[in-house]
Biopython code that builds the backbone (N, CA, C, O; Angstrom):
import numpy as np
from Bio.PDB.StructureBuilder import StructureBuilder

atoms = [
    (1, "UNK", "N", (84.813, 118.948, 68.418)),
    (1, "UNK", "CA", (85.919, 118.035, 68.572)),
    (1, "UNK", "C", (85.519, 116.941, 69.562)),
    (1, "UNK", "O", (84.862, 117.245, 70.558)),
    (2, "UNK", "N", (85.889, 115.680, 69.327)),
    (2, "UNK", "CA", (85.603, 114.838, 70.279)),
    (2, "UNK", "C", (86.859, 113.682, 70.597)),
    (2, "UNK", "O", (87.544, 113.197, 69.697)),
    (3, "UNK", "N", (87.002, 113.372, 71.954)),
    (3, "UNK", "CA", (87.971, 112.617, 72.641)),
    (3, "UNK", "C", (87.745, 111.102, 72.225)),
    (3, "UNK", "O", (86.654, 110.551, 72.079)),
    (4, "UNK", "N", (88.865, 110.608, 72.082)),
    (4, "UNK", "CA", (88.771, 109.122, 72.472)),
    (4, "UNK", "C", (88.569, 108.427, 73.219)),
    (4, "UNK", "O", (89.533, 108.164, 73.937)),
    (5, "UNK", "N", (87.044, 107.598, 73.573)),
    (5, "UNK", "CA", (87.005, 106.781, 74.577)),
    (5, "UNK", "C", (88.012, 105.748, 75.207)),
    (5, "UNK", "O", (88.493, 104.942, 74.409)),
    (6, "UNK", "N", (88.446, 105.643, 76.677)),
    (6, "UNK", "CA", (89.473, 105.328, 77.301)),
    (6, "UNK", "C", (88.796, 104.430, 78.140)),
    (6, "UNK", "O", (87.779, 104.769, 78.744)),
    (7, "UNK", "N", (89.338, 103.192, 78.230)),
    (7, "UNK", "CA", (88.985, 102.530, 79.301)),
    (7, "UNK", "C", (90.429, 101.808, 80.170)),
    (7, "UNK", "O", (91.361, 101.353, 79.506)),
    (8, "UNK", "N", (90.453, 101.782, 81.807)),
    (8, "UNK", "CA", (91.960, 100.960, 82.262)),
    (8, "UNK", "C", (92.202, 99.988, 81.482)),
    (8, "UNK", "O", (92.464, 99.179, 82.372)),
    (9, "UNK", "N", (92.301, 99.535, 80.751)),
    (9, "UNK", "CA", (92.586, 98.326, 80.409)),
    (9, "UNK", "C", (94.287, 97.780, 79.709)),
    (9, "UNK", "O", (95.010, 98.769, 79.591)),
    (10, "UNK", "N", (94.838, 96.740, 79.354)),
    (10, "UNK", "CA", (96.183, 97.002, 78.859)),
    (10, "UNK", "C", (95.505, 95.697, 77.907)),
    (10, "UNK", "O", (94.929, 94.648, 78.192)),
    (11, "UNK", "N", (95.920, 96.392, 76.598)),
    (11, "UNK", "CA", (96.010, 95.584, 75.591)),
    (11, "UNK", "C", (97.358, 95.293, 75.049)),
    (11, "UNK", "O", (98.170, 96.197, 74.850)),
    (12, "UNK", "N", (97.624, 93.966, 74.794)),
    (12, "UNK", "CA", (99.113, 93.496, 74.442)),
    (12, "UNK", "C", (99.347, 93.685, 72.792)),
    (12, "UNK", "O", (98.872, 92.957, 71.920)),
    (13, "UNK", "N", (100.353, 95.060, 72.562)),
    (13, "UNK", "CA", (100.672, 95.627, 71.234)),
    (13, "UNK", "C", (99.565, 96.689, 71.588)),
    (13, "UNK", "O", (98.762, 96.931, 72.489)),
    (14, "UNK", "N", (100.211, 97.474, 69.666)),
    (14, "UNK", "CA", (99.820, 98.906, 69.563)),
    (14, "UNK", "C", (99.213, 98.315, 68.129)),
    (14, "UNK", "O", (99.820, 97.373, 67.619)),
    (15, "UNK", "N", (98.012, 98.854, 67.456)),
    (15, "UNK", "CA", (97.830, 98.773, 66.040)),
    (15, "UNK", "C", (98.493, 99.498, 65.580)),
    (15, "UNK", "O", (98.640, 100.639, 66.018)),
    (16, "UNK", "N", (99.117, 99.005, 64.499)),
    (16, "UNK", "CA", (100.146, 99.666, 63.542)),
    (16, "UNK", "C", (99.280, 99.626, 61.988)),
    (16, "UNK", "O", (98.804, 98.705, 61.325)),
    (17, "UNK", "N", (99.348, 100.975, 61.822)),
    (17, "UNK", "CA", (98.339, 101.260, 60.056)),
    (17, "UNK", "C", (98.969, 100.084, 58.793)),
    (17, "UNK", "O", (100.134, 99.837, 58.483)),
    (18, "UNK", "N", (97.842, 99.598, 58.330)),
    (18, "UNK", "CA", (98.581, 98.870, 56.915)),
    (18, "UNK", "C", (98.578, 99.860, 55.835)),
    (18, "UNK", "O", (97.979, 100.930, 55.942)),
    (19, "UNK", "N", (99.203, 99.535, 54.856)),
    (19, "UNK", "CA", (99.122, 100.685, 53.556)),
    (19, "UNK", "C", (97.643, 100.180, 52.893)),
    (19, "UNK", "O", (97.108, 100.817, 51.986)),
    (20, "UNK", "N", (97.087, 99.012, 53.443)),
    (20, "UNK", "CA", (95.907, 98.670, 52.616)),
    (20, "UNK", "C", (94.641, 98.777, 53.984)),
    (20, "UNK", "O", (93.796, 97.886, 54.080)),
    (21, "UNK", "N", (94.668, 99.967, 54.969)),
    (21, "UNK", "CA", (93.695, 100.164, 55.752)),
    (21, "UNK", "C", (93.066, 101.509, 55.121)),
    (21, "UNK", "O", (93.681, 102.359, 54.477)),
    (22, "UNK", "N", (92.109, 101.504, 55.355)),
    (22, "UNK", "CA", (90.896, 102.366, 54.680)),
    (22, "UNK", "C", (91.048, 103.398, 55.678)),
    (22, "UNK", "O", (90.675, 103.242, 56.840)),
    (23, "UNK", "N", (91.716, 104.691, 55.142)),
    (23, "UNK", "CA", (91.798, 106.277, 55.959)),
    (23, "UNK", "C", (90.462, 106.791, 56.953)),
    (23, "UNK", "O", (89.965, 107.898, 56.742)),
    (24, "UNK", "N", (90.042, 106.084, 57.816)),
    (24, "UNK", "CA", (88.774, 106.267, 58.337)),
    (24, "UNK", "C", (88.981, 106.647, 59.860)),
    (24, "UNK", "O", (89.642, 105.917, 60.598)),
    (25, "UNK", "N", (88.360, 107.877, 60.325)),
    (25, "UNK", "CA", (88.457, 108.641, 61.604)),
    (25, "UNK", "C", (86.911, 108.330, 62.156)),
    (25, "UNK", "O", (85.986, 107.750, 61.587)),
    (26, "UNK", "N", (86.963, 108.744, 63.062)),
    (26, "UNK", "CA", (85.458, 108.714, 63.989)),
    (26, "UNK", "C", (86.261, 107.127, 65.032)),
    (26, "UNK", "O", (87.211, 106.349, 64.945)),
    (27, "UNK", "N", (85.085, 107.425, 65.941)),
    (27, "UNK", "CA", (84.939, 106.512, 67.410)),
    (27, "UNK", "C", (85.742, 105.122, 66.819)),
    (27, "UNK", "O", (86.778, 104.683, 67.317)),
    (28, "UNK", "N", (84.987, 104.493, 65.575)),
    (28, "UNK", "CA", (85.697, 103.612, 65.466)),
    (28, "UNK", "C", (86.149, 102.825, 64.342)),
    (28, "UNK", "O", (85.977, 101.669, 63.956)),
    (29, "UNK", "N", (87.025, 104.228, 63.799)),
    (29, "UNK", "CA", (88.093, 104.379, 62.329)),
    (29, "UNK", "C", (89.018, 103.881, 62.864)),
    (29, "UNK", "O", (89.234, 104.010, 64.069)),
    (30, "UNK", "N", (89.866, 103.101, 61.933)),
    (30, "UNK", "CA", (91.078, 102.407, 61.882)),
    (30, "UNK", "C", (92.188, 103.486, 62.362)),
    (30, "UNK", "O", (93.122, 103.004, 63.002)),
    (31, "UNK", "N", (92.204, 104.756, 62.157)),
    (31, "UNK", "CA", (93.025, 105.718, 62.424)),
    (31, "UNK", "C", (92.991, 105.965, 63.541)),
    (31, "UNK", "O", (94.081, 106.240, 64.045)),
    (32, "UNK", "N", (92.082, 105.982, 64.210)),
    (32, "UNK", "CA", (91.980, 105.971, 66.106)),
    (32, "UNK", "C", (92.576, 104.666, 66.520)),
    (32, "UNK", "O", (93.230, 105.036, 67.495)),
    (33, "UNK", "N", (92.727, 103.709, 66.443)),
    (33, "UNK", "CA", (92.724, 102.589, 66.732)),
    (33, "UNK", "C", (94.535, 102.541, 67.638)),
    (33, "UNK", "O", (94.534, 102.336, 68.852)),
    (34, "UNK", "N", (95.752, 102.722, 66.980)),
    (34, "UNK", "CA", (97.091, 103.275, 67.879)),
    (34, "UNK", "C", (96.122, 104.154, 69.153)),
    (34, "UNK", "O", (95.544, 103.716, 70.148)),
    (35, "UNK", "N", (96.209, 105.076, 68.794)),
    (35, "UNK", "CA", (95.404, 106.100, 69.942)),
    (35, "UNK", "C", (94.909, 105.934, 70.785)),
    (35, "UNK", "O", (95.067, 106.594, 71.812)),
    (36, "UNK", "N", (93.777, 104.561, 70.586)),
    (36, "UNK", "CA", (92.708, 104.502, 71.432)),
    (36, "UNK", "C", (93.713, 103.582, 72.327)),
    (36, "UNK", "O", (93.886, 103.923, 73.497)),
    (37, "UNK", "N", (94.462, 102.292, 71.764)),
    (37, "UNK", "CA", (95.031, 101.628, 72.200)),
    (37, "UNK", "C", (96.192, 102.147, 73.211)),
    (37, "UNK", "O", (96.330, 101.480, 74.236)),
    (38, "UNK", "N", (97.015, 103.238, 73.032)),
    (38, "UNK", "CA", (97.594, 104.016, 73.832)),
    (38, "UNK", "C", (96.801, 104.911, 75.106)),
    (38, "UNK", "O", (97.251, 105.068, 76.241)),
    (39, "UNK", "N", (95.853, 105.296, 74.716)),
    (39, "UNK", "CA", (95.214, 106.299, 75.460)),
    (39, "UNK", "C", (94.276, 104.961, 76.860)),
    (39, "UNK", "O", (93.795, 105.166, 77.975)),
    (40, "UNK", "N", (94.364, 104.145, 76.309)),
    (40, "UNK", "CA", (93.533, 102.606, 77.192)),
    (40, "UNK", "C", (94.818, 102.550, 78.117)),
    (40, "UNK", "O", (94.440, 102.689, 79.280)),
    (41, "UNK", "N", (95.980, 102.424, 78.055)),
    (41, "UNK", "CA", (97.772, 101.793, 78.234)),
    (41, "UNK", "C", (97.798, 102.794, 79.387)),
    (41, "UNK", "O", (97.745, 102.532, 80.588)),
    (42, "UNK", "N", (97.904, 104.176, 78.707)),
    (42, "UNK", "CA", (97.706, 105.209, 80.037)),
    (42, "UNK", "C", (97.101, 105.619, 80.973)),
    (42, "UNK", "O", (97.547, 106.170, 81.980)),
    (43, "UNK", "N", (95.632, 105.282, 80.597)),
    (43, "UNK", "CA", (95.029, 105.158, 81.931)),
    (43, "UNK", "C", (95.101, 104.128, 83.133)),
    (43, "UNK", "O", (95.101, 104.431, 84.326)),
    (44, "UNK", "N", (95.188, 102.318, 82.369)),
    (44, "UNK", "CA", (95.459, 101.780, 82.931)),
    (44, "UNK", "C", (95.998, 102.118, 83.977)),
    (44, "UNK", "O", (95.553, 102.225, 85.120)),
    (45, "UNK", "N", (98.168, 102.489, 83.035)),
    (45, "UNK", "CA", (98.849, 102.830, 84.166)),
    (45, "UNK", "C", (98.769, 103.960, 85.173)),
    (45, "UNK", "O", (99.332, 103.868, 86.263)),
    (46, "UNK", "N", (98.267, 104.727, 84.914)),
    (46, "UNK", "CA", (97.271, 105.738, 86.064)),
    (46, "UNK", "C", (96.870, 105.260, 86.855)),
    (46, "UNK", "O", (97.166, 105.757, 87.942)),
    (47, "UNK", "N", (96.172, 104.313, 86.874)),
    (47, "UNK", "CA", (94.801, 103.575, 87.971)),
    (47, "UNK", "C", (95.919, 102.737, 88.515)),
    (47, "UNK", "O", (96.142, 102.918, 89.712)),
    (48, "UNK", "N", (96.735, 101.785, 87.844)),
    (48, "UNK", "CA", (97.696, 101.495, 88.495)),
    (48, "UNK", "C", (98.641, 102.414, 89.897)),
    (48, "UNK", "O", (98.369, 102.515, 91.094)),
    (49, "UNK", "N", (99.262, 102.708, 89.459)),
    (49, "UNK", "CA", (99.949, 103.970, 90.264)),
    (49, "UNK", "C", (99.314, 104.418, 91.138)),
    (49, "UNK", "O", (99.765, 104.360, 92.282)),
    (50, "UNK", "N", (97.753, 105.152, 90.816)),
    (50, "UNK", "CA", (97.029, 105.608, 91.963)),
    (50, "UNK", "C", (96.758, 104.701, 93.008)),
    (50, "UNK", "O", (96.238, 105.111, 94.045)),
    (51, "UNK", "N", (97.077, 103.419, 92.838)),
    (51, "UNK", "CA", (96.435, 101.803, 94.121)),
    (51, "UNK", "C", (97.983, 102.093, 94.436)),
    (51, "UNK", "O", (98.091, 103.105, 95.129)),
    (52, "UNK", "N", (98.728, 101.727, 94.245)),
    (52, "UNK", "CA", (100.353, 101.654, 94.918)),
    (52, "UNK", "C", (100.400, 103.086, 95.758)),
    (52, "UNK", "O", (100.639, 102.918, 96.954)),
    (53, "UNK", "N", (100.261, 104.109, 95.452)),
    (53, "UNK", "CA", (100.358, 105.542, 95.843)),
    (53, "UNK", "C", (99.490, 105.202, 97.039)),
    (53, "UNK", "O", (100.033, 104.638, 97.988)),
    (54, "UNK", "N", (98.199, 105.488, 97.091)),
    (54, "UNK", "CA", (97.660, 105.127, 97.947)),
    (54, "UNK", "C", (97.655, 103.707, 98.924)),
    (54, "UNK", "O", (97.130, 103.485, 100.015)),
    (55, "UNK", "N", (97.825, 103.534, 98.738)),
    (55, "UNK", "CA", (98.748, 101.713, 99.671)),
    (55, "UNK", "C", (99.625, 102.233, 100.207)),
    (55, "UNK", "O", (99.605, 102.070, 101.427)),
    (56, "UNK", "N", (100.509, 102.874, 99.790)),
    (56, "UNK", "CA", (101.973, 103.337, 100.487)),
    (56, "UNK", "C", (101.247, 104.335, 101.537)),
    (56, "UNK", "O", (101.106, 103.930, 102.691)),
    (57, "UNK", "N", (100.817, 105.523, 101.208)),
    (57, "UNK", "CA", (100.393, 106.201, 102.168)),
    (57, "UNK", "C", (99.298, 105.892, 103.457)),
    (57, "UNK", "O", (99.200, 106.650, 104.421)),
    (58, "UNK", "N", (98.546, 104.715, 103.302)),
    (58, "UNK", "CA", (98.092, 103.751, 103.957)),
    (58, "UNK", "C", (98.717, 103.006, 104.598)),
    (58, "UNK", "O", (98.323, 102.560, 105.676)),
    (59, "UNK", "N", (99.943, 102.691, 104.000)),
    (59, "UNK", "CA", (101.038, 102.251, 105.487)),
    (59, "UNK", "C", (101.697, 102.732, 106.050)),
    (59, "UNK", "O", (102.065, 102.182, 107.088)),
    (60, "UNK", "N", (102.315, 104.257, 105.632)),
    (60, "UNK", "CA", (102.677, 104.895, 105.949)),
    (60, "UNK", "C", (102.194, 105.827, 107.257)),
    (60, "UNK", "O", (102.977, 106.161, 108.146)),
    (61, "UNK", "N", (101.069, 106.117, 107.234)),
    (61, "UNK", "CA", (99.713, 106.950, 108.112)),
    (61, "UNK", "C", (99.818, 105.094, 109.519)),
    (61, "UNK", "O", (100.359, 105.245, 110.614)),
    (62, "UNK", "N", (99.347, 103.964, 109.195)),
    (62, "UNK", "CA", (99.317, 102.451, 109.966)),
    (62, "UNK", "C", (100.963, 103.130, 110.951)),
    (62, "UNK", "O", (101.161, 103.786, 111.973)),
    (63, "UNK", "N", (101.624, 102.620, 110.112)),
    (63, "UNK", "CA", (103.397, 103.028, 110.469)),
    (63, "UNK", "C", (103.181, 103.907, 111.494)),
    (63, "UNK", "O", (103.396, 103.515, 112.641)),
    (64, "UNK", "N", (102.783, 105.056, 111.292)),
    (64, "UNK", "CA", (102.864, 106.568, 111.922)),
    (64, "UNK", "C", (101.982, 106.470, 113.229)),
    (64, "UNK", "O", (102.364, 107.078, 114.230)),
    (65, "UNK", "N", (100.835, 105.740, 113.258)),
    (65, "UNK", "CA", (99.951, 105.463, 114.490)),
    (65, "UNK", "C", (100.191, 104.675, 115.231)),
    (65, "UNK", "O", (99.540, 104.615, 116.274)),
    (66, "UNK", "N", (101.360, 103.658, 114.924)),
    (66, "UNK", "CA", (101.508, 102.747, 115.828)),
    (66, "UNK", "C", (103.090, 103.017, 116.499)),
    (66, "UNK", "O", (103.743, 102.290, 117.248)),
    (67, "UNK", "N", (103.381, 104.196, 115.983)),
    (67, "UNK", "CA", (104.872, 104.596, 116.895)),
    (67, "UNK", "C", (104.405, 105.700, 118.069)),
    (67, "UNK", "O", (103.494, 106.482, 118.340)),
    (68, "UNK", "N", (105.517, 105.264, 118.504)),
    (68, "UNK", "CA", (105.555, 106.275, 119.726)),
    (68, "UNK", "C", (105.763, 107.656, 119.356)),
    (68, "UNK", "O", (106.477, 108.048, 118.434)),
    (69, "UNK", "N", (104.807, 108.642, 120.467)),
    (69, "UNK", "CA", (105.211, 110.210, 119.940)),
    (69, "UNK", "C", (106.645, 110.540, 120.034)),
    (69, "UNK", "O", (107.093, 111.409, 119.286)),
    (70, "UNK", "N", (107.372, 109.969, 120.833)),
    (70, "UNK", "CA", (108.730, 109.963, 121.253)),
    (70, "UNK", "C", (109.572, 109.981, 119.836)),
    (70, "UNK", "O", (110.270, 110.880, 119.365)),
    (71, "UNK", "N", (109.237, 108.569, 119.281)),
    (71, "UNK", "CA", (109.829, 108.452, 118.137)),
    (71, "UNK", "C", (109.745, 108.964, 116.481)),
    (71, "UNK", "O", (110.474, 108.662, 115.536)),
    (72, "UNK", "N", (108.356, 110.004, 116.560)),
    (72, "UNK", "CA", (108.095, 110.453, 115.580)),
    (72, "UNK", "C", (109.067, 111.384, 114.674)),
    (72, "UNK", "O", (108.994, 111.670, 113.479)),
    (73, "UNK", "N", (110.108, 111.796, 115.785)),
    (73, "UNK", "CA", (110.645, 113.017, 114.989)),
    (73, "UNK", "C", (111.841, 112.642, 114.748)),
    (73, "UNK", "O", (112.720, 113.455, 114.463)),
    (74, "UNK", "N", (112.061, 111.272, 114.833)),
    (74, "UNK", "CA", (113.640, 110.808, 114.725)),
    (74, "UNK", "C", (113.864, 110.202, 113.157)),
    (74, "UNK", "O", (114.968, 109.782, 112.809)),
]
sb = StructureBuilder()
sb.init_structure("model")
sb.init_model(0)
sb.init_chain("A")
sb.init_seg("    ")
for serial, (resi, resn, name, xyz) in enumerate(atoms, 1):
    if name == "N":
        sb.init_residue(resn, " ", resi, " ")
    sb.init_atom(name, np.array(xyz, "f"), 0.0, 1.0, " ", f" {name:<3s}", serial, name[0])
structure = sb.get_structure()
């Protein structure tokens, strides 16, 4: 069995099958092509998310070092 190659990327639209596309699977059959295009969408937004996630907790930790111990627990 083999996976669909994924790269971050966001492509604008999904391929949608014609009734006159040729039933063809492998790396790079028309039938992968939704898939691949989705499976690209999700990683993107992964890699996305993971920079915001980490940013936040990066200011959060900045935030936290520059208060007083006094004020930490309030």
């Amino acid at each position: 069995m083999a996976y669909v190659a994924e790269s971050a990327t966001w492509k604008n639209g999904v391929y949608q099958l014609e009734t006159t596309d040729p039933l063809l699977g492998g790396a790079n059959g028309v039938m992968n092509e939704a898939i691949k295009d989705l499976a690209c969408r999700t990683l993107y937004l992964k890699t996305e998310q993971d920079k915001i996630k980490n940013e936040i907790q990066t200011a959060r930790a900045a935030r936290q070092a520059s208060m007083p111990a006094s004020r930490l627990w309030k």
